[in-house]
N, C-alpha and C positions, 0 to 999 in steps of 0.2 A: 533190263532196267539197270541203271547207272546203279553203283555200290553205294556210292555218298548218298542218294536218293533214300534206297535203302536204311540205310544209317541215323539218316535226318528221321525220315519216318519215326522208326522203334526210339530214337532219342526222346520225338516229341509224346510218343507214349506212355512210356517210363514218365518223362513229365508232370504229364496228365495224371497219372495214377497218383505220383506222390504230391499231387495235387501246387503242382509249382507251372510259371509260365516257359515255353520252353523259347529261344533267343537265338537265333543265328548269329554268330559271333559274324561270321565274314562279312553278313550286312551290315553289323554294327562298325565293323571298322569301313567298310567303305563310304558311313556315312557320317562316319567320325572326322575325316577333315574336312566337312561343310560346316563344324560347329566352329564358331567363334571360342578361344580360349579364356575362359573364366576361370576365377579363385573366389571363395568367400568372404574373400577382405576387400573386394569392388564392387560388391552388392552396399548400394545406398538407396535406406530407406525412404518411403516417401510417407508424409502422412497421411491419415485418414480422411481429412477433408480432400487434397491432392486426390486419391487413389478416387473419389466417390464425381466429384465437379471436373477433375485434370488441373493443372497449376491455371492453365490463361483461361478456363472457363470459369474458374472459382473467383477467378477478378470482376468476370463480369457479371456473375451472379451478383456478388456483395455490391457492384456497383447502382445494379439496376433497384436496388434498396432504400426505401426512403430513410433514411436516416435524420431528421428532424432538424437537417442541417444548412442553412439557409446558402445563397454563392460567398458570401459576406467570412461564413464559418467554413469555408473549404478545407482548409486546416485540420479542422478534424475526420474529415472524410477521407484526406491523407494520410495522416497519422493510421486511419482504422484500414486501409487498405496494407500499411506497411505492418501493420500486428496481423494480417493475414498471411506472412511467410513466419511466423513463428507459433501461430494457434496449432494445438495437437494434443491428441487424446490423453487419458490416463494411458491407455494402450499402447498410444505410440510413444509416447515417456518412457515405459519400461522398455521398450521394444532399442530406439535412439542408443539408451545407456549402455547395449551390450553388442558385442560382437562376434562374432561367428569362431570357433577355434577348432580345428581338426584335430582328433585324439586319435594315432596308431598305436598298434602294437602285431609287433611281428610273431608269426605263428613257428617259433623254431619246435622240431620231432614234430610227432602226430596230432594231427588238428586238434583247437578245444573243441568241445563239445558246446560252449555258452562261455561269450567272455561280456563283461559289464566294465563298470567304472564307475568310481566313487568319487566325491571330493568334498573341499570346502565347499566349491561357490553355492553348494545343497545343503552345508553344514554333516555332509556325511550322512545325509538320510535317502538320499535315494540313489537309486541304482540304475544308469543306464546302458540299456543294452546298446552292442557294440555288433555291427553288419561283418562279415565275412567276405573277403574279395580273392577266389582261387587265383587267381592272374597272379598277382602278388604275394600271397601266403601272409596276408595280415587282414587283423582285425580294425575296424576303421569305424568314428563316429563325428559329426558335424556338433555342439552345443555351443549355444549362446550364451556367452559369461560376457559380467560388469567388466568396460572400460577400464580400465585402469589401475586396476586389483592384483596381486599376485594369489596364485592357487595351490592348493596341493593336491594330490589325487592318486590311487593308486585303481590298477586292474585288478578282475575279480574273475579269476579262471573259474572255470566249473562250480559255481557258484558260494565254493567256502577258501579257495587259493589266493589270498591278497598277495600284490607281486608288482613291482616296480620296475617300468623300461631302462631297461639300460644304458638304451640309446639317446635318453630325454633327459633334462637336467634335474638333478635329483638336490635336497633340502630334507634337513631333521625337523621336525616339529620341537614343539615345547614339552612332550614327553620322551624324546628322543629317538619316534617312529623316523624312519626312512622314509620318505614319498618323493615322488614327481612333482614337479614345481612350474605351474608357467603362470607370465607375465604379462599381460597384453600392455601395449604403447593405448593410451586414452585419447 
């Protein structure tokens, strides 16, 4: 029996034991250039009516509708077709306003054990956990912040280390904390 065989096996037990999924990396890359390259700043939402009817069947729902509208009043039957590219939930209001912002931090000496991140756009109250990517030796997380806002935020090592990238642009507060600063374009 081939040795990598071998290998793979006991990998995916170890796995299993620590109760994680085990990943053949070499599959992964070989099926890595059939994926289309994305970023999370080319994701555009759609609303909830959109996502439930699709854009050209939600037209023709609302059209198949009596609307009390005589041929004389087409006008408003227009008008109400054209407020169907701007109707959207309370959900998708909040959702519209914010957009997607990648937060690293590089894992220099021996890994942390739990890294988080704090900031404004939470007012400092909560704490998000930050994913671990061995490939690269950083900590890495995806959060939706408001449009057009500037932020401040720092990393939170082993859950009592507050600590600033070095590599990310940095801003004092009004108490003259040090933190990480980003900006999104609105």
């Amino acid at each position: 029996m081939p040795g990598e065989v071998v290998c793979k096996a006991w990998l995916a037990e170890f796995y299993r034991l620590k109760g994680k999924t085990f990943t053949d990396y070499t599959s992964v890359q070989g099926l890595e250039h059939t994926f289309q390259s994305w970023r999370p700043q080319d994701y555009q939402p759609i609303s909830i009516i959109q996502e439930i009817f699709g854009a050209d069947k939600q037209r023709e729902t609302f059209a198949e509708y009596d609307h009390g509208a005589t041929e004389a009043e087409d006008s408003y039957l227009n008008d109400s077709m054209l407020e169907l590219d701007v109707i959207t939930s309370a959900f998708d209001k909040a959702a519209f306003s914010k957009q997607p912002h990648i937060f690293q931090l590089h894992n220099r000496g021996p890994r942390h054990r739990h890294v988080q991140i704090c900031g404004s756009f939470d007012d400092w109250k909560v704490r998000h956990d930050m994913n671990f990517d061995p490939f690269t030796n950083q900590w890495f997380t995806t959060l939706h912040v408001k449009a057009g806002e500037e932020f401040l935020y720092k990393y939170i090592i082993n859950g009592d280390n507050w600590v600033i990238n070095d590599e990310e642009p940095k801003q004092k507060d009004a108490a003259g904390n040090v933190n990480n600063v980003c900006g999104l374009l609105g």
